[in-house]
C-alpha positions as CSV (number, residue, x, y, z in Angstrom):
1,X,9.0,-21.5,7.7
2,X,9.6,-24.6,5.6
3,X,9.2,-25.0,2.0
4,X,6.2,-26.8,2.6
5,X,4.7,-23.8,4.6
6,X,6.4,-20.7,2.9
7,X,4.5,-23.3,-0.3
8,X,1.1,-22.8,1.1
9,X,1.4,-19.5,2.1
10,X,2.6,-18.9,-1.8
11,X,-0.5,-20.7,-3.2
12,X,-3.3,-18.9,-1.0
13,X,-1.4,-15.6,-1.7
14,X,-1.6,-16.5,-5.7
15,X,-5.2,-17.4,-5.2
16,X,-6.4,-14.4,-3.5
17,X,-4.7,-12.2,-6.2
18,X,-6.6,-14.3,-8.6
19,X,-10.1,-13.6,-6.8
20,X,-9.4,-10.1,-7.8
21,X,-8.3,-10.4,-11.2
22,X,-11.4,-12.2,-11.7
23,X,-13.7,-9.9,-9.6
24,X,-12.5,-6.9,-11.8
25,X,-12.9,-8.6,-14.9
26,X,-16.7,-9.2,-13.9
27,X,-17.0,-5.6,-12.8
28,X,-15.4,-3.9,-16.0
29,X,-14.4,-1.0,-13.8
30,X,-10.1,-0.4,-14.1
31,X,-8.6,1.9,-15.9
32,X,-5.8,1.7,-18.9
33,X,-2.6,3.0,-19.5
34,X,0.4,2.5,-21.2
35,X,4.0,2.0,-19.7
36,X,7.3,2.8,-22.3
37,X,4.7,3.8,-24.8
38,X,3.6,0.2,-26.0
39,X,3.1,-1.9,-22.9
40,X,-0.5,-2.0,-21.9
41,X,-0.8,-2.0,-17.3
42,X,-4.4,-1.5,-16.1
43,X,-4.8,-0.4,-12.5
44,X,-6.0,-3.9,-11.1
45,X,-2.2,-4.8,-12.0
46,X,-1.2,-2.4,-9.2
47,X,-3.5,-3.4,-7.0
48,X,-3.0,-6.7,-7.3
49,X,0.8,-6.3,-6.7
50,X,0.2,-4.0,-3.9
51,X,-1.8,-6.6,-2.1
52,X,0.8,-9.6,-2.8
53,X,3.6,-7.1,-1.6
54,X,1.8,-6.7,1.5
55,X,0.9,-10.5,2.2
56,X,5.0,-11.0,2.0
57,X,6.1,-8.2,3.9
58,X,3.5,-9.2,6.5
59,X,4.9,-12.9,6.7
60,X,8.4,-12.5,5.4
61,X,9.3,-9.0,6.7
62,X,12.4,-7.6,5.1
63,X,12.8,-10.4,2.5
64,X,14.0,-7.9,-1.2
65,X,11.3,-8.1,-3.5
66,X,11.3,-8.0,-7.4
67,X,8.3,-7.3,-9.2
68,X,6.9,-6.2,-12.4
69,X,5.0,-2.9,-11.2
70,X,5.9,-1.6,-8.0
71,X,9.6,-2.9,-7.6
72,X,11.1,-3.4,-10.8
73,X,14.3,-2.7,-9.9
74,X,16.2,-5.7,-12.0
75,X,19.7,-5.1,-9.8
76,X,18.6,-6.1,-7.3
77,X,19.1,-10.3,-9.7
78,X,22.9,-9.6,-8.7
79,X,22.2,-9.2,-4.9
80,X,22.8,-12.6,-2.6
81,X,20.2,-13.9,0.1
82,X,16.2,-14.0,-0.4
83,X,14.2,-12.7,-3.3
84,X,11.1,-13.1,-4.3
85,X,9.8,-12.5,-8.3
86,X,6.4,-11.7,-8.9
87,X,4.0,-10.9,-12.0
88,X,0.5,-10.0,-10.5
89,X,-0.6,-10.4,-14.0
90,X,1.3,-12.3,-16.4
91,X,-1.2,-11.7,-19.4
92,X,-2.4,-8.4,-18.9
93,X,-3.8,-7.7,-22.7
94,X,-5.6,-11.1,-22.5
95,X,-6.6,-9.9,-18.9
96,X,-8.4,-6.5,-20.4
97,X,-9.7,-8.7,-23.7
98,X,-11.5,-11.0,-22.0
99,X,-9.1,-14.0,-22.8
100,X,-8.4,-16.9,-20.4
101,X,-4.7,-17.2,-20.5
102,X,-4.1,-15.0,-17.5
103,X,-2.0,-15.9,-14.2
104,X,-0.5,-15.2,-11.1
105,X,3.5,-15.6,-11.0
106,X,5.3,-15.9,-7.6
107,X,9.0,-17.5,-7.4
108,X,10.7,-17.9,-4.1
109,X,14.7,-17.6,-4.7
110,X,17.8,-18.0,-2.8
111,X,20.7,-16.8,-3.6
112,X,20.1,-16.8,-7.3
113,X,18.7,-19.9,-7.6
114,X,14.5,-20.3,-7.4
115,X,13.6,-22.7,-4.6
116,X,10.0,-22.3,-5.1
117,X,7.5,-21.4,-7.7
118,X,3.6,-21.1,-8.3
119,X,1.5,-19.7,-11.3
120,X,-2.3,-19.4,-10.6
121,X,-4.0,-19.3,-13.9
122,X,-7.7,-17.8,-11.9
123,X,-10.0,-18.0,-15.7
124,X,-8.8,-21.9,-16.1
125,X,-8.8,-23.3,-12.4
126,X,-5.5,-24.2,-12.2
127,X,-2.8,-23.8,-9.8
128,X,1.2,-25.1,-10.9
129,X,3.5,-25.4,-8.2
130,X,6.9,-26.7,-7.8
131,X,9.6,-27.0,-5.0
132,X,13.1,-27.4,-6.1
133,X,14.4,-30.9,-6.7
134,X,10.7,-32.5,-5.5
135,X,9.0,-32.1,-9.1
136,X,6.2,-30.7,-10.4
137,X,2.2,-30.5,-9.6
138,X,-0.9,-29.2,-11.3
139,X,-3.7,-28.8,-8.8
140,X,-2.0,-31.2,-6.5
141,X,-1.5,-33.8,-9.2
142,X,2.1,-34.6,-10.3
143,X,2.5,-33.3,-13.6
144,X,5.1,-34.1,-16.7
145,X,6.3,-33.0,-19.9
146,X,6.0,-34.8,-23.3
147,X,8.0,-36.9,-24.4
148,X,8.4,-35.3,-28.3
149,X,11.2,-36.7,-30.2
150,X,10.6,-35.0,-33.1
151,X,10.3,-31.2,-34.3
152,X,8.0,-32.8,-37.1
153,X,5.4,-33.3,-34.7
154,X,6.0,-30.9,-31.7
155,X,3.8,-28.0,-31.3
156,X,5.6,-24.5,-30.6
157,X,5.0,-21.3,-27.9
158,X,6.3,-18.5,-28.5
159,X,5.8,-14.3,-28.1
160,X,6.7,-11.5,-29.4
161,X,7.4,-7.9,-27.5
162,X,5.8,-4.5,-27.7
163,X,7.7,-2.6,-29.0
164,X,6.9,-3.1,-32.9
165,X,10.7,-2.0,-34.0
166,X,12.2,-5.2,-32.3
167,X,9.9,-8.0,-33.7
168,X,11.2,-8.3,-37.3
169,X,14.2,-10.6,-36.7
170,X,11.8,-12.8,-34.4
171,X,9.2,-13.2,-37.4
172,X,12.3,-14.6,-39.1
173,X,12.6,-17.1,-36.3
174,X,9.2,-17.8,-36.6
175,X,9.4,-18.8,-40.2
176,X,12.2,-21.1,-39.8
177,X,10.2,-22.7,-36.4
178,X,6.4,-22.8,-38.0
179,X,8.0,-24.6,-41.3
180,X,10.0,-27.4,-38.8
181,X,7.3,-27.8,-37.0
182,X,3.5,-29.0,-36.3
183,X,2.4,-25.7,-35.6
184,X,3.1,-22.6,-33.3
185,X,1.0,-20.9,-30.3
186,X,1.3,-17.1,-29.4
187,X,-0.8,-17.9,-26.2
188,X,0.1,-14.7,-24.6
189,X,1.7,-15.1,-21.3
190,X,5.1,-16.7,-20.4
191,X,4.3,-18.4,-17.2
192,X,1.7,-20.2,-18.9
193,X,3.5,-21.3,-21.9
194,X,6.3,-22.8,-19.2
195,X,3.3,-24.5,-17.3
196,X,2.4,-26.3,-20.5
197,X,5.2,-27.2,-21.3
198,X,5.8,-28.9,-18.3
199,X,1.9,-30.7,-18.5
200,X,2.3,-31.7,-22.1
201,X,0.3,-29.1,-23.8
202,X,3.4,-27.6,-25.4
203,X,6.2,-29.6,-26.7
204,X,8.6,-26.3,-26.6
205,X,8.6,-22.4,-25.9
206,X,11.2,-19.8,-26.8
207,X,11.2,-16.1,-26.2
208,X,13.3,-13.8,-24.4
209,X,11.1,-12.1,-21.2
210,X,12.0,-10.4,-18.0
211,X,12.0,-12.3,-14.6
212,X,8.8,-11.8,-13.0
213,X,7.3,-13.7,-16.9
214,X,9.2,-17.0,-16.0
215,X,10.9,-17.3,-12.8
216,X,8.2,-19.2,-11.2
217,X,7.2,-21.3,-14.8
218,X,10.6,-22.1,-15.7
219,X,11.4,-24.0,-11.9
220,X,8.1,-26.1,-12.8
221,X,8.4,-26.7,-16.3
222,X,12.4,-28.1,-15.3
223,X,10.6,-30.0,-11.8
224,X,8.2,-31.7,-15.0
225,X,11.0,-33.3,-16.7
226,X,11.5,-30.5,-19.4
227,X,15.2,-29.1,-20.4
228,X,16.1,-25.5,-20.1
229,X,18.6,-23.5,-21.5
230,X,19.7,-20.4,-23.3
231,X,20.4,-20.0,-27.1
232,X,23.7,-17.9,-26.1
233,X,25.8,-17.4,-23.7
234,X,24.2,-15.4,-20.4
235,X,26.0,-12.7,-18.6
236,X,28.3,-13.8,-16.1
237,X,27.1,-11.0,-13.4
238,X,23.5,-12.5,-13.3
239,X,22.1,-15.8,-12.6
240,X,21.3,-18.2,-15.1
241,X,18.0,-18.9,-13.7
242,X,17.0,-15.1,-13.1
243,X,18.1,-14.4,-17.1
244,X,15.6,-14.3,-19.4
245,X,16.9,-13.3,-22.5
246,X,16.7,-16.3,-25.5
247,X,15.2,-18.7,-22.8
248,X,14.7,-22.1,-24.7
249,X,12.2,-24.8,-22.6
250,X,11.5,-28.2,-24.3
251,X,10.9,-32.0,-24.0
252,X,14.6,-33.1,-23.5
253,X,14.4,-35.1,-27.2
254,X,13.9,-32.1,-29.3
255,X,15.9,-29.5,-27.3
256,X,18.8,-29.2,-29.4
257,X,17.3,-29.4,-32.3
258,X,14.9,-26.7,-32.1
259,X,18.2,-24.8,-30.8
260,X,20.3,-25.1,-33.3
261,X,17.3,-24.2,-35.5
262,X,16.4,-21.0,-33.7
263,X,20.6,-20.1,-34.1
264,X,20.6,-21.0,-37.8
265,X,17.7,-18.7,-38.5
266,X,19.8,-16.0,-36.2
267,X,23.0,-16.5,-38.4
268,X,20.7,-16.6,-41.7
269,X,19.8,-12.9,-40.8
270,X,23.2,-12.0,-39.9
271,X,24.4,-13.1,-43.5
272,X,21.6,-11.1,-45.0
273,X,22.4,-8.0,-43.6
């Protein structure tokens, strides 16, 4: 296939996954658990990344797959070839709350580099796609980030992760970002966040996620126009697009910036302790 096809074939796989997210949200009917004590998976998680898993295997036989419940296997970032990244649910708390901001994450990538991403957001009606180097669409619509050229007035994503022990030094982040800034949104799933910021709705995002949260959201938030980088060096065994760790997305203006904001607040705490 093409990337036009292996496209399609992405966006009625990410639709179908979303039927069912939406058709066990109606029914009430999945269980709860808890993965590494704090991180909240329901069953329709599973499922859902059962049945993606399948729909690839069926049309891409053979083709290494990384995703966040049934494959998680993050080595396989430093293989060559094929790979594809998948969150059934990227929002699974807002999933089992009844919030809105709830998607459907599949990145294509080749050899380290994603070549193809879509994030189907089922509660909104809205499906993002991106092909490398062709830009950026929302619902078939090109799409574009803001043009912010100030932090004064750019509005702020960010999240936080579950484990309570590790969030202090971000809430020191936070401070220095919420008092730079208009204001700041904890909208509670990183593929979305990316999305926005490459439609406008977000000037920025910052956070540090695993691959499956933004492989697919960071290609269409950089195919909108919007810069991408990291706040430190990455690792040199892994690819920078597959490394998640103190991911910075932005309107090209305030991108450095709101880095060397986010560093400053880093070396303030450094200082302090």
């Amino acid at each position: 296939m093409d990337h036009t096809q292996r496209l399609e074939q992405m966006i009625r796989i990410a639709r179908q996954a979303g039927e069912m997210i939406v058709q066990a949200r109606e029914k009430q009917n999945f269980s709860r658990q808890y993965k590494g004590g704090d991180e909240l998976v329901t069953e329709i998680d599973v499922a859902v990344d059962q049945m993606i898993a399948d729909e690839l295997e069926s049309l891409f036989p053979g083709e290494a797959r990384l995703t966040e419940e049934l494959a998680p296997d993050r080595s396989q970032l430093e293989q060559r070839g094929a790979l594809w990244i998948v969150d059934p649910i990227d929002g699974t708390v807002n999933f089992a709350y009844g919030h809105a901001h709830v998607a459907v994450s599949i990145a294509w990538a080749m050899n380290g580099e994603v070549q193809l991403g879509v994030v189907h957001a089922p509660f909104l009606g809205e499906t993002f796609t991106a092909v490398r180097d062709q830009g950026a669409r929302l619902n078939d619509e090109s799409m574009h980030c803001s043009q912010a050229n100030t932090l004064e007035r750019s509005l702020v994503a960010t999240g936080f992760p579950y484990a309570r022990d590790k969030r202090a030094p971000l809430i020191k982040r936070l401070n220095h970002v919420v008092h730079a800034c208009r204001d700041v949104r904890r909208n509670g799933s990183a593929a979305l966040d990316l999305c926005h910021v490459g439609c406008g709705r977000l000037d920025a995002y910052y956070e540090s996620v695993l691959p499956w949260d933004f492989a697919a959201g960071l290609l269409i938030a950089r195919e909108a126009g919007a810069t991408a980088s990291h706040l430190y060096e990455c690792p040199e065994s892994l690819p920078v697009e597959l490394y998640g760790e103190n991911l910075l997305v932005s309107a090209p203006d305030i991108h450095q910036s709101l880095g060397n904001l986010l560093r400053d607040a880093d070396a303030g705490q450094r200082l302090e302790s």
